[in-house]
C-alpha positions, 0 to 999 in steps of 0.5 A: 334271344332266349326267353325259356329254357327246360332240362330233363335228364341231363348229365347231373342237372335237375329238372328245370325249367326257367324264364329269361326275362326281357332278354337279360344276361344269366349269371349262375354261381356256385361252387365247383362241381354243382352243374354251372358248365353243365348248364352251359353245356346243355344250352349250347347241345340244344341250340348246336347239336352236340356238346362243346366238352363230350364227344360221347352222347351216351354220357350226356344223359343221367345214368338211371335214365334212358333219354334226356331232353332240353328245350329252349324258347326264344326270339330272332331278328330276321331282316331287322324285325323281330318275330313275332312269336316264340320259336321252340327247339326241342332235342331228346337224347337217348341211350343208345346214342340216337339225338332227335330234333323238332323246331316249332314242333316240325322234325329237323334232321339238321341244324344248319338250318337253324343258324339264321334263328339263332347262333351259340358259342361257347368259351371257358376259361382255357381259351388262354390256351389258344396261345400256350398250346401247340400249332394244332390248336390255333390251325384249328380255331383260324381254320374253322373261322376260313369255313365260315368265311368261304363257303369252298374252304372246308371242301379244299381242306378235306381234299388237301388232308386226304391228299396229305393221308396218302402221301404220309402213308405212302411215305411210311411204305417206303414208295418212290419219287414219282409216286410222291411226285404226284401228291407233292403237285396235288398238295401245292395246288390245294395249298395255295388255294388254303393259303390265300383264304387263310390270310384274307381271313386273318386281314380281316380279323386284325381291325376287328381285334385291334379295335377290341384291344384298344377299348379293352386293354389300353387306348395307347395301343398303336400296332396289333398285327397278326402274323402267318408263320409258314413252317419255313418261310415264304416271301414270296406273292401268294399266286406262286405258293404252289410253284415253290411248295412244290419245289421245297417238297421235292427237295424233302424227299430224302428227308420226308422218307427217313421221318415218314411224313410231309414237312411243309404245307398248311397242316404244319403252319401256325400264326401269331399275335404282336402287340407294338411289334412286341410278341404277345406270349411272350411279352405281356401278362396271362392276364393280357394274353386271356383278354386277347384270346377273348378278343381273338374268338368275339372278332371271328363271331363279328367277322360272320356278322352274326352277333344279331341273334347270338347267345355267348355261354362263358364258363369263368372266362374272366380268370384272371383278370382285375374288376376294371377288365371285367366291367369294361369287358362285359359292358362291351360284351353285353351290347352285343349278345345275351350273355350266360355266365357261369362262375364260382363268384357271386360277387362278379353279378355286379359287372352286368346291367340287371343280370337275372342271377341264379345260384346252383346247388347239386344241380338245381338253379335256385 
């Protein structure tokens, strides 16, 4: 886990460097706007890559300089043993968006490699948003955790979504049925080969989630079902998806033309959450649905088992919620993986076992 971490020209961060003690977790408060998400950010930029709210490197180093640089040291258990000495990871950004990596002082042009040393995930307090957004957002999260869970998922994705680009744009030209034809029969097929990995992944989640619900929410809990919702419903066993896409595809030719894109497949699915039989956007608390959301995100960090050497960045994720959620949460949260907190509450210090705990002022971690 992290033991050092230093910051050079990042976003609006002073220079730091900090020593993390004994694996601890991390509790930084302050008031807003002082670089409590920065710091977060740049923890998750240095371990991932990139950052998890700019997209634009350019942005991630301080105006009046030319380059920002952010190294973290830290241990990993490999094959149940701990290595024996720290590992350095260094990443320099400059202005005219080049991004440069060493590992133990090697160059590294990727940071795949890095993912059995160590692994970091980031969650702000939007994570409610999995469930008050749009479809798109949460075919986004189940389709990030199918890439992790089947190697050949990402590659089916792509082709499916180039196959959808076509169509739709053949769609917009005004082609003919044959033409049309062809990418419906290319789409089913893809289809259900995206289908049958989404639902595995989601009956592996459902145990994973109920038994976070149980321990966090209430013991009462009996039933948490997950359900995939087709954008018009198959019943149907999952090998004959293709054939009856492709039949209902066909029969949307006439209306696909008029709106000028595809109506049914993957892209257009969504998938929801019930707690007893009960709808849980709809039938329990903000507070509820955040802790679900939370569970939802920790169940497919468990499904990749990768827990072992994971660092989790939390940006005020516990809005919301009363001190008996918050002690039980964290309490689970910390025998898991070494936590970095980040909040406008100094009071909230209180919920970790023996935090190292840093306030930060215009960018400084005092």
């Amino acid at each position: 886990m992290l033991k050092r971490y230093f910051v050079k020209s990042y976003r609006n961060l002073q220079e730091t460097v900090l020593l993390i003690e004994d694996n601890r977790s991390v509790v930084v408060w302050g008031n807003n706007n002082q670089g409590k998400t920065n710091f977060l950010e740049s923890l998750f930029t240095v371990i991932n890559g990139f950052s998890p709210v700019q997209s634009d490197r350019n942005l991630l180093i301080c105006s009046d300089s030319e380059e920002g640089v952010i190294g973290i040291e830290f241990e990993s258990t490999i094959n149940g043993e701990i290595s024996t000495s720290n590992n350095q990871l260094y990443i320099k950004l400059t202005r005219n968006g080049q991004r440069y990596m060493t590992f133990n002082r090697q160059n590294m042009l990727s940071f795949l490699p890095l993912k059995k040393w160590i692994e970091c995930y980031f969650l702000n307090a939007d994570i409610i948003r999995l469930f008050q957004d749009s479809a798109e957002g949460r075919r986004k999260t189940l389709d990030e955790c199918c890439c992790i869970y089947d190697k050949r998922y990402r590659q089916i994705l792509k082709k499916y979504r180039a196959t959808l680009k076509q169509k739709n744009k053949s769609l917009k030209s005004g082609a003919d049925f044959s033409l049309i034809t062809t990418f419906n029969q290319q789409l089913a097929i893809y289809a259900q080969e995206l289908l049958i990995v989404r639902h595995r992944v989601i009956h592996q989640l459902t145990p994973l989630l109920t038994r976070f619900l149980k321990s966090n929410i209430n013991e009462s809990i009996e039933l948490v079902a997950i359900h995939y919702c087709e954008k018009k419903r198959f019943d149907g066993e999952l090998s004959h998806y293709s054939e009856w896409l492709y039949a209902e595809l066909q029969s949307q030719f006439q209306k696909e033309s008029l709106v000028g894109y595809s109506l049914l497949g993957p892209h257009r699915d969504d998938f929801e959450i019930y707690i007893n039989n009960q709808l849980l956007f709809t039938s329990f608390s903000r507070g509820i649905n955040r802790i679900v959301a939370l569970g939802f995100n920790l169940a497919i960090i468990e499904l990749k088992k990768q827990f072992l050497n994971t660092v989790l960045l939390l940006d005020d994720v516990f809005a919301e919620l009363d001190d008996t959620h918050k002690q039980r949460l964290i309490s689970e949260m910390e025998t898991k993986a070494q936590l970095i907190y980040a909040t406008v509450m100094e009071s909230d210090c209180k919920f970790f076992k023996n935090p190292l705990v840093y306030e930060v002022k215009q960018g400084e971690l005092v």
